[in-house]
C-alpha positions as CSV (number, residue, x, y, z in Angstrom):
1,X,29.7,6.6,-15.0
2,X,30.4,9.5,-12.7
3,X,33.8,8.9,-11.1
4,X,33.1,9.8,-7.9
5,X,30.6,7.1,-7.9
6,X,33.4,4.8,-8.7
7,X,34.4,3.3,-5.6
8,X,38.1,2.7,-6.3
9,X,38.2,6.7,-7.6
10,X,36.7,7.4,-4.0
11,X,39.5,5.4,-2.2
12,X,42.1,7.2,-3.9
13,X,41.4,10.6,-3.7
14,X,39.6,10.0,0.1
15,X,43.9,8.5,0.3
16,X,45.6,11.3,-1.4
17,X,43.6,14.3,0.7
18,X,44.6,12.2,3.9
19,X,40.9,12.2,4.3
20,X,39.3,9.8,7.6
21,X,35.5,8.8,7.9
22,X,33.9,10.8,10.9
23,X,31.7,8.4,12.8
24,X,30.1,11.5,15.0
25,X,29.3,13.6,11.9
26,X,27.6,10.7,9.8
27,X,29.5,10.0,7.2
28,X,28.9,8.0,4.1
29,X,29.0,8.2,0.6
30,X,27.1,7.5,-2.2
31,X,28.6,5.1,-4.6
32,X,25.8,4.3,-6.3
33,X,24.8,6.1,-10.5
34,X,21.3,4.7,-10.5
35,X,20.3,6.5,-6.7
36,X,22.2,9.4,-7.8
37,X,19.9,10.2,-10.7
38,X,16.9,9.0,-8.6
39,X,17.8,11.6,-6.5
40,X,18.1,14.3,-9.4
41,X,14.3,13.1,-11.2
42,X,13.1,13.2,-7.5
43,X,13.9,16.5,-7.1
44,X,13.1,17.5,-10.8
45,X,16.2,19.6,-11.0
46,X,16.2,21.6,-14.5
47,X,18.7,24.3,-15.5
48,X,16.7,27.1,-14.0
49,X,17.0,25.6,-10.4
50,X,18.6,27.5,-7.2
51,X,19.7,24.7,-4.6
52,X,20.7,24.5,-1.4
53,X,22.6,21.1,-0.9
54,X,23.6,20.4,2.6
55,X,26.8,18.3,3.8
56,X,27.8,17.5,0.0
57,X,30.7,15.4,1.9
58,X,33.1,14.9,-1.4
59,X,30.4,16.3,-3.9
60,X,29.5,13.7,-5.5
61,X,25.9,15.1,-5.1
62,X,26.8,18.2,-6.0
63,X,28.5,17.9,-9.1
64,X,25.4,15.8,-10.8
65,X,22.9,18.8,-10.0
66,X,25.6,21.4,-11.6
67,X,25.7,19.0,-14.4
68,X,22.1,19.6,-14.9
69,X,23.2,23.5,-15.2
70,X,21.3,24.3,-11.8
71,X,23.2,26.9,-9.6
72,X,24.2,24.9,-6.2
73,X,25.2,26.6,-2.4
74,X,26.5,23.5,-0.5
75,X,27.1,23.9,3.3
76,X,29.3,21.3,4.8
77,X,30.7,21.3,8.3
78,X,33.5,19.0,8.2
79,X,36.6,21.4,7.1
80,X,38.6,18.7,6.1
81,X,36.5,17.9,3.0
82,X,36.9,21.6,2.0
83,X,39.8,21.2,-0.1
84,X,38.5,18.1,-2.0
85,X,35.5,19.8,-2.4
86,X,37.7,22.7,-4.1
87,X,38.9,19.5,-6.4
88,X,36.2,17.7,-7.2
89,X,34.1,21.3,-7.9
90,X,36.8,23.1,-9.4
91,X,35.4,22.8,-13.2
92,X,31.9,24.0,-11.6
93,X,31.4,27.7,-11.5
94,X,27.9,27.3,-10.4
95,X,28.9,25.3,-7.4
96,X,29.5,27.4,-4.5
97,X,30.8,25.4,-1.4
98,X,30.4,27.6,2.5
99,X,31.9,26.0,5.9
100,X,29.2,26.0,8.2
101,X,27.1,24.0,10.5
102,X,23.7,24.0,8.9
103,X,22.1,24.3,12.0
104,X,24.3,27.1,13.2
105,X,24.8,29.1,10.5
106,X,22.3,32.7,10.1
107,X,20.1,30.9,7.3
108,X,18.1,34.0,6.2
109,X,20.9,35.7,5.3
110,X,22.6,32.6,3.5
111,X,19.8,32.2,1.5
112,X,19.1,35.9,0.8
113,X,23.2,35.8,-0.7
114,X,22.7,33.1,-2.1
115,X,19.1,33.2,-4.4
116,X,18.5,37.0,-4.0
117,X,15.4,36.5,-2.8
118,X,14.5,33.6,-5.8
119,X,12.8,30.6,-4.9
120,X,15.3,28.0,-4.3
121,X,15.4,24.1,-4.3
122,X,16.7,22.1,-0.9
123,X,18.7,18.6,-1.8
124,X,20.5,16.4,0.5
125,X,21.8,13.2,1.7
126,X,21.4,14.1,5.5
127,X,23.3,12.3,8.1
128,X,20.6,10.2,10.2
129,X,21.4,12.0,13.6
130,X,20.4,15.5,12.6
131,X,17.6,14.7,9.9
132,X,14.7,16.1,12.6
133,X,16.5,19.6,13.7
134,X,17.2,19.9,9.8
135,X,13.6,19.4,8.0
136,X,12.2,21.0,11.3
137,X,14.3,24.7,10.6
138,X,13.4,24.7,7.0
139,X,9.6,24.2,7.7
140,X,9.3,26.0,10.7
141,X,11.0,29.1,9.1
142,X,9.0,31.1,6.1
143,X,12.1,30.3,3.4
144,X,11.3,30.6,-0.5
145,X,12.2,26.9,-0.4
146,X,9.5,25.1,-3.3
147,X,10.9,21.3,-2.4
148,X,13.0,19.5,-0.2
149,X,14.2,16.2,-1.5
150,X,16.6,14.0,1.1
151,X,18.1,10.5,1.5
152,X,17.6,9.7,5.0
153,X,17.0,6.9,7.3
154,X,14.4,4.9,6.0
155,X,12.0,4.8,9.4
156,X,12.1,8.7,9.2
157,X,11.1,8.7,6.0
158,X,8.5,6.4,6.6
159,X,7.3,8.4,9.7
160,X,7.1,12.0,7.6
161,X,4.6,10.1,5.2
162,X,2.6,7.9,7.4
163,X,-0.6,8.3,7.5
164,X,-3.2,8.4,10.7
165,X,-4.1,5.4,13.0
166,X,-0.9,3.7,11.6
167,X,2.1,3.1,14.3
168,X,4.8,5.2,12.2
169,X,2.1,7.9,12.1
170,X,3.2,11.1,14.6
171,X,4.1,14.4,15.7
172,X,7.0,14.3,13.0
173,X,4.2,13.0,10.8
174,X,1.8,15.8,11.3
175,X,4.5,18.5,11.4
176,X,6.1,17.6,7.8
177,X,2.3,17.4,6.5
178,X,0.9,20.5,7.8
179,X,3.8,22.2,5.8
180,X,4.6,19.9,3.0
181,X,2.9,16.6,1.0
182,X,5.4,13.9,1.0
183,X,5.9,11.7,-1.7
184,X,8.5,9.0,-1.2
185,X,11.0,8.1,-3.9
186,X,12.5,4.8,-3.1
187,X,14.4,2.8,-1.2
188,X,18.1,3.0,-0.8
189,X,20.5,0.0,0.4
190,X,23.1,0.3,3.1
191,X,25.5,-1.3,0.0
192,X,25.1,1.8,-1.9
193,X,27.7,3.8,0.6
194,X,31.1,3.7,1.4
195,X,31.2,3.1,4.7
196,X,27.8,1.0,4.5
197,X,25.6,2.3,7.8
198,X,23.2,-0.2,9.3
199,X,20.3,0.6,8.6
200,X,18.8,1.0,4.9
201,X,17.6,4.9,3.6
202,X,14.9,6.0,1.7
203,X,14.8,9.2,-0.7
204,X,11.8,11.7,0.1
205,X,10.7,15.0,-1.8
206,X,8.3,16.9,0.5
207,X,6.9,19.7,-1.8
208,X,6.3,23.0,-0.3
209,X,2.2,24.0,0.3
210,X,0.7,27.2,-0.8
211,X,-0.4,27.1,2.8
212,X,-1.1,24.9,5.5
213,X,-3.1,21.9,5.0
214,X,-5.3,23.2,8.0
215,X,-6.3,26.4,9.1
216,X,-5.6,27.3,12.4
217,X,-5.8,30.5,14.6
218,X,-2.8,29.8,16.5
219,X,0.2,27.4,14.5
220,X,2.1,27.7,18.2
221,X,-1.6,26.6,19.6
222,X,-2.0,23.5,16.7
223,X,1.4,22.3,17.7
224,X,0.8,21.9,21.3
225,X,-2.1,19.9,20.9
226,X,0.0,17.7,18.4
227,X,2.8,17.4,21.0
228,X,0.3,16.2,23.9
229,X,-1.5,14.1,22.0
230,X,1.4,12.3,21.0
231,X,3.7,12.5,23.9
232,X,1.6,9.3,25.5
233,X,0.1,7.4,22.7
234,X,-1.8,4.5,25.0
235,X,-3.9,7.0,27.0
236,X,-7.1,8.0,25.7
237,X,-7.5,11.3,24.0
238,X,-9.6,12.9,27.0
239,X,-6.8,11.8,29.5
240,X,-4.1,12.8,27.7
241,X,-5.7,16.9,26.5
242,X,-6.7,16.8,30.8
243,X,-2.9,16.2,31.5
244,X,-1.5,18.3,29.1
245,X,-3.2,21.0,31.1
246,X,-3.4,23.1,27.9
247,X,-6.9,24.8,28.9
248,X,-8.5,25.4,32.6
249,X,-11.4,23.4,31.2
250,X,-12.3,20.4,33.8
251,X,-12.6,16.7,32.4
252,X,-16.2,16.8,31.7
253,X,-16.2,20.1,29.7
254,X,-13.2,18.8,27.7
255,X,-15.9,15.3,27.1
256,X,-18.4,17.7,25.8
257,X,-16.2,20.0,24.1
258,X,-14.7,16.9,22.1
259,X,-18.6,15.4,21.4
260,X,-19.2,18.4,20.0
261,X,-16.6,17.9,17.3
262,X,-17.4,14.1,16.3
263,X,-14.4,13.4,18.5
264,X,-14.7,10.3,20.5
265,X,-13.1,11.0,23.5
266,X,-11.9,7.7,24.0
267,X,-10.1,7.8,21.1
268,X,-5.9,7.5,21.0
269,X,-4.1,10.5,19.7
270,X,-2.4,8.9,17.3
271,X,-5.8,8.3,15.4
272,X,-6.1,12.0,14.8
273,X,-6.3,13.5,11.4
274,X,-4.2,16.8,10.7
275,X,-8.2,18.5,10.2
276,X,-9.3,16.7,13.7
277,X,-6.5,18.4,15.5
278,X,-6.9,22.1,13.8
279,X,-10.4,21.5,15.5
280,X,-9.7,20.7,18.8
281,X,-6.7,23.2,18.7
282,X,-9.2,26.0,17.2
283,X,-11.1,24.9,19.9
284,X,-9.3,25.1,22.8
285,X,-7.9,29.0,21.3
């Protein structure tokens, strides 16, 4: 069994590093082997792998993909894990542990010092307030990332894989599958951490497309549309484009405009395929 898995090893070295639980920075850690490896065969870590890990908290994480002989950067924020980090990684040359908020920190050139320019690997077990900003910097940015695999809450996860006309199914939705495809790994119980949180988690490995899985003239365009059409859900699709006053077209030229697509105008946004709204975006230019 992997020690740091071992909830009585935790206590004690958590004790002798003086170490408390940060409620505002999301802590909580795994203590679980089995979602450990689940974590490892989501991500199909190998011995050629690059990773970026982000908050590895005590590196329990961590040391299981350097086991694998993958090369591991780990960015954690909270400074006072940095010298158990230094502990628990110190048998680990190809662990390399940076202080740094992950949302802060100059990203291209942490991964450029990092991989050299390689294609790298993105594994985590994300704290549930900052799982959005996270995922949305590493899609939204053109990183040589192939995969990112995460343990996050399980609603988000559910919401990054749902699937049109469903009521998990959004802007978040359409975002992580216009850049990735989604596969979900499992579930994860609240039991699994120390401290438990309240809510139940969900591993996810969103795998990198070649491109886009629409083609659009304008991304900044598609992503408008996306944001209207979600941002209220009970109006009709024809009320809500009007409102969003995204083109100078009048009501009855955005009803034609949508006929001529197939597009029922009385339809609800969150009905729309990701190849639906590449039209009306393409569309509207």
């Amino acid at each position: 069994m992997h020690h740091l898995t071992s909830p009585k090893y935790l206590k004690e070295l958590l004790k002798r590093h003086d170490f408390n639980f940060s409620k505002s920075l999301g802590q909580n850690f795994l203590i679980d082997e089995n979602i450990l490896q689940k974590i490892i065969h989501g991500a199909e870590i190998s011995p050629e792998d690059k990773v970026l890990e982000i908050g590895p908290g005590v590196g329990t994480l961590t040391s299981a993909i350097v086991r694998q002989g993958a090369e591991v950067t780990a960015v954690e924020v909270d400074r006072d894990l940095l010298p158990i980090l230094e502990e628990t990684l110190n048998e680990f040359p190809n662990a390399r542990v940076i202080h740094g908020d992950i949302l802060k920190l100059d990203l291209n050139k942490l991964i450029q010092d990092s991989f050299q320019g390689s294609s790298f690997k993105v594994v985590a077990n994300l704290p549930y307030y900052i799982t959005t900003p996270i995922i949305m910097r590493l899609l939204e940015n053109e990183f040589s990332y192939t995969s990112i695999t995460v343990m996050i809450q399980k609603e988000v996860a559910q919401r990054m894989a749902a699937m049109p006309d469903s009521k998990e199914y959004g802007a978040l939705s359409v975002a992580v599958q216009y850049y990735t495809q989604p596969r979900i790994i499992g579930k994860v119980p609240a039991g699994v951490f120390m401290p438990p949180p309240k809510v139940d988690s969900m591993i996810i490995t969103l795998v990198k497309r070649s491109k886009p899985a629409v083609e659009v003239i304008s991304s900044t365009r598609f992503f408008q549309v996306v944001k209207a059409v979600f941002a209220q859900r009970r109006k009709t699709l024809l009320n809500t484009l009007y409102n969003a006053q995204l083109t100078e077209m009048d009501k009855s030229y955005l009803n034609t405009m949508l006929g001529s697509l197939n597009i029922n105008p009385q339809r609800r946004g969150e009905t729309l395929s990701l190849e639906e709204l590449a039209l009306i975006s393409n569309q509207l230019g």
